[in-house]
N, C-alpha and C positions, 0 to 999 in steps of 0.2 A: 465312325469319327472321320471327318474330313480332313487327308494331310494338309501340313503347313505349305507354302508355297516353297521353300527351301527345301521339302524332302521329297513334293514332286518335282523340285530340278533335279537334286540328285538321283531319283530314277529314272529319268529319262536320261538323262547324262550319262549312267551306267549302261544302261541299255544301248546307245549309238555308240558306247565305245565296245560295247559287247559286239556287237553287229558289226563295224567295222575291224577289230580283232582278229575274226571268225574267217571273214573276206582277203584278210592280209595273208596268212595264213595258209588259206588254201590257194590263193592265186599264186604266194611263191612258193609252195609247195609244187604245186602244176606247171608252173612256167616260168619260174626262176626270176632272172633280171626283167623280162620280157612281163612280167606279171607286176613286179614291183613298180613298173612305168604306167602302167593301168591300172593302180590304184589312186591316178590323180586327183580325178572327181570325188571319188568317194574320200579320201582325205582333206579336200577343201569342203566336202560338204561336212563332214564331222566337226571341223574345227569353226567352218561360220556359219554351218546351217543348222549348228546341234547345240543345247548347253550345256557339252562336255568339259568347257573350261570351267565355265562356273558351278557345276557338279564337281569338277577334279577341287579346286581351291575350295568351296564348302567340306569337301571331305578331309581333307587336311587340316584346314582351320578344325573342324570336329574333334580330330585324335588331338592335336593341342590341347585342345581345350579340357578334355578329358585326363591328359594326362601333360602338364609344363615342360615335363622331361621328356619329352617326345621326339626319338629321332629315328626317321623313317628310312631302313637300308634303303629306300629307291632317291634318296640326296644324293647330288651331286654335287663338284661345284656350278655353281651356276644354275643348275638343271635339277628338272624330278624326270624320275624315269618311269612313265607312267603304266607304259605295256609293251608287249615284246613276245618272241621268243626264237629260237635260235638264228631262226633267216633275219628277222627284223626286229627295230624296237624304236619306241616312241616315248618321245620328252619334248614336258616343256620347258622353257625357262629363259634365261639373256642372253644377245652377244651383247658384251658388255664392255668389251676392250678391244683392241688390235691387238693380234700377235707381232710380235718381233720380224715369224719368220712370214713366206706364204708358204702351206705344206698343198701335199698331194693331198685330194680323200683313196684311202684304201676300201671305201664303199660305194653305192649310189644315195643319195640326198633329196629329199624335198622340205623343203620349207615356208612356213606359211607365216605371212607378215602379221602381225598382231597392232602393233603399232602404228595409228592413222598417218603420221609422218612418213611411215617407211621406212623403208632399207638401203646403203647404198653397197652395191658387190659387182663382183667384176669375175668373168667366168671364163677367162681364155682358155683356147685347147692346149692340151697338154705338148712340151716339147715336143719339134721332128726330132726323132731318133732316139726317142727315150723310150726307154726297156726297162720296167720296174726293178725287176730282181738285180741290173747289175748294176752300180752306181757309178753314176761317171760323173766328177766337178767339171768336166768341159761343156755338160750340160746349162744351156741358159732359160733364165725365166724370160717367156714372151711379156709382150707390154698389156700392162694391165688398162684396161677402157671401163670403167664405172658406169651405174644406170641405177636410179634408186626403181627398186620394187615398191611399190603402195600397198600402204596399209591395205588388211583385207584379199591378199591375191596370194599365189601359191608359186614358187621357181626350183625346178626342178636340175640336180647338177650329176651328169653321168660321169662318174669317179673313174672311169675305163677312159674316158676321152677329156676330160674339164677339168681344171682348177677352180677355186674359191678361193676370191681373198674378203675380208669386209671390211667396210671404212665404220667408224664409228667413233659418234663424236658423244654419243649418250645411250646408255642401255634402252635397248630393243628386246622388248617380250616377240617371241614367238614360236611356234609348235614344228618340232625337228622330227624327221621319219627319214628313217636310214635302213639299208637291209646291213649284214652281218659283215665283218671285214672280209676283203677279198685277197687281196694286195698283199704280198709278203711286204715289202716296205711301205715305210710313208719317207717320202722325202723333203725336206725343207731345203726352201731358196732364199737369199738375204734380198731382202727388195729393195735397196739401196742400190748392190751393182750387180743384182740378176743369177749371181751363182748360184750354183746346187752348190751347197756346203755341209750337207751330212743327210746318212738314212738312218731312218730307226726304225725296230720291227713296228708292224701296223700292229699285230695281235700280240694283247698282254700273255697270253699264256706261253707265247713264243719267247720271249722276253724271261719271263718265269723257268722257263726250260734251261735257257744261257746263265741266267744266274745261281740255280741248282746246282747244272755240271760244275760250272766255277768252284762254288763250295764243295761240292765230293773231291774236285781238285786236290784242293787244299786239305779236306779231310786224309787225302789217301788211305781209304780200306779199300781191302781187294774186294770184297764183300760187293761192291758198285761196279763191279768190270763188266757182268753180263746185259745187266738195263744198258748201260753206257756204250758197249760198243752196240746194242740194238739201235742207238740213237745215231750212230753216224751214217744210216741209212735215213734221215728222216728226210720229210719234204723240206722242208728249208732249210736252204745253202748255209744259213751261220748258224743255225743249232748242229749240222754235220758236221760243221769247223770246231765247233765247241766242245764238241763232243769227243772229235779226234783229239784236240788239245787235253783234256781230261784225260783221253785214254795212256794216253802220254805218260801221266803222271805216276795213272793206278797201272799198267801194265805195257811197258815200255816195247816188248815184244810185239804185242798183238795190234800197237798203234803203228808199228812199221808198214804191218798188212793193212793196214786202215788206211796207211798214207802212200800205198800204192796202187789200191782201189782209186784215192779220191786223186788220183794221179789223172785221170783220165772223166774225173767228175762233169757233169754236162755244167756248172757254173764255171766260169771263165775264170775269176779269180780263187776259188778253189782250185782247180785245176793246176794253178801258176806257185797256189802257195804249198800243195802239194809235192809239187817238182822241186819248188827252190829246198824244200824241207829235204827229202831226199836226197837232195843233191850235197847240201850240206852233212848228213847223215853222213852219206860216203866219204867225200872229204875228212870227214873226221879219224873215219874207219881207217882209210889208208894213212892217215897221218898218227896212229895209235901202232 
């Protein structure tokens, strides 16, 4: 029997996202950033020289249709999340609005314009003197210069050196390939008057880490002492903070050593709130 015309898109559609998948994969496995930047061709060929879009949406529309209640873990807002795995992953879907803020990316970025109209974005380098991990508001946002990308092309944004902001006056489809968060922060600037006005973790699970110790916080069982003071050694500066703060709570003793260790911690503001804590402990001490 002769396939339908729709089930030979959908395997060849399958097929060039297999084949490209395979390539993503081993390039950042091999050569990290440096390989993600050499996946450019082969991601503009997937997305215009393949019909992976229209395999991806035929396949979609299928489980609908099979099933009305159909909702696929790879929904986003905005987005489907179509393949991945830990170094990278790939979605399609809209910018559909402005943000408020313009943020850092905590990754590298390419994106590929769908939309014959285009894109308009603005990709200044990232502040002089800005150093992710430690947040400084006297940091400014450079001026943003806008260039619409054309439908059909590919712009690539190195999250180590560039910002992204997008103007957007109507939803824009287009296909997103990102590798894995790098950046312990993402920072947001208010584009009105340029400030850096807060950081937030890049990585959810970092995020998830701070709000745990919180709640053992508040639980207080001794039971959480041993995870928790393992965690004031962690890589990132504010799950160590958090964690000392916990330690605080569950065992008052063992967070003194905790806050003279981070006394001397290589992040600056650790370091600062370490001393003031001790210094205040003392004070106390001799005033007791």
């Amino acid at each position: 029997m002769t396939p339908s015309r729709s089930t030979a898109a959908l395997g060849r559609g399958d097929a060039a996202l297999h084949e490209f998948s395979v390539e993503a994969s081993r390039r950042l496995r091999a050569d990290g950033r440096c390989g993600f930047f050499a996946l450019q061709d082969a991601f503009k060929h997937l997305v215009f020289g393949t019909d992976f879009l229209h395999s991806t949406a035929l396949a979609e529309l299928g489980r609908i249709a099979e099933n009305t209640r159909h909702e696929s873990a790879r929904w986003e807002p905005d987005h489907i999340l179509i393949a991945g795995d830990l170094a990278w992953q790939l979605r399609i879907g809209l910018y559909a609005r402005a943000s408020d803020f313009v943020y850092t990316l905590p990754f590298d970025l390419m994106v590929a314009v769908i939309d014959p109209r285009g894109l308009r974005v603005a990709r200044p380098s990232l502040p002089e003197g800005m150093v992710n991990e430690v947040f400084d508001p006297a940091i400014r946002l450079p001026t943003l210069r806008y260039e619409t990308v054309p439908g059909g092309e590919v712009f690539v944004v190195d999250g180590s050196r560039e910002l992204l902001d997008i103007q957007v006056e109507r939803p824009v489809l287009v296909v997103k390939l990102n590798t894995s968060v790098r950046d312990a922060l993402q920072w947001a600037f208010d584009r009105q008057t340029g400030s850096a006005v807060q950081a937030i973790a890049a990585d959810p699970l970092d995020s998830e880490l701070v709000s745990t110790l919180r709640a053992l916080a508040s639980m207080q069982r001794g039971a959480s002492v041993e995870p928790v003071r393992a965690l004031t050694c962690h890589r990132r500066h504010f799950v160590r903070w958090a964690a000392i703060q916990c330690l605080a709570r569950l065992a008052p003793e063992l967070a003194v050593d905790a806050l003279r260790a981070a006394a001397v911690d290589s992040h600056p503001h650790i370091a600062q709130a370490a001393a003031h804590t001790l210094s205040r402990l003392g004070q106390k001490a001799m005033a007791a």
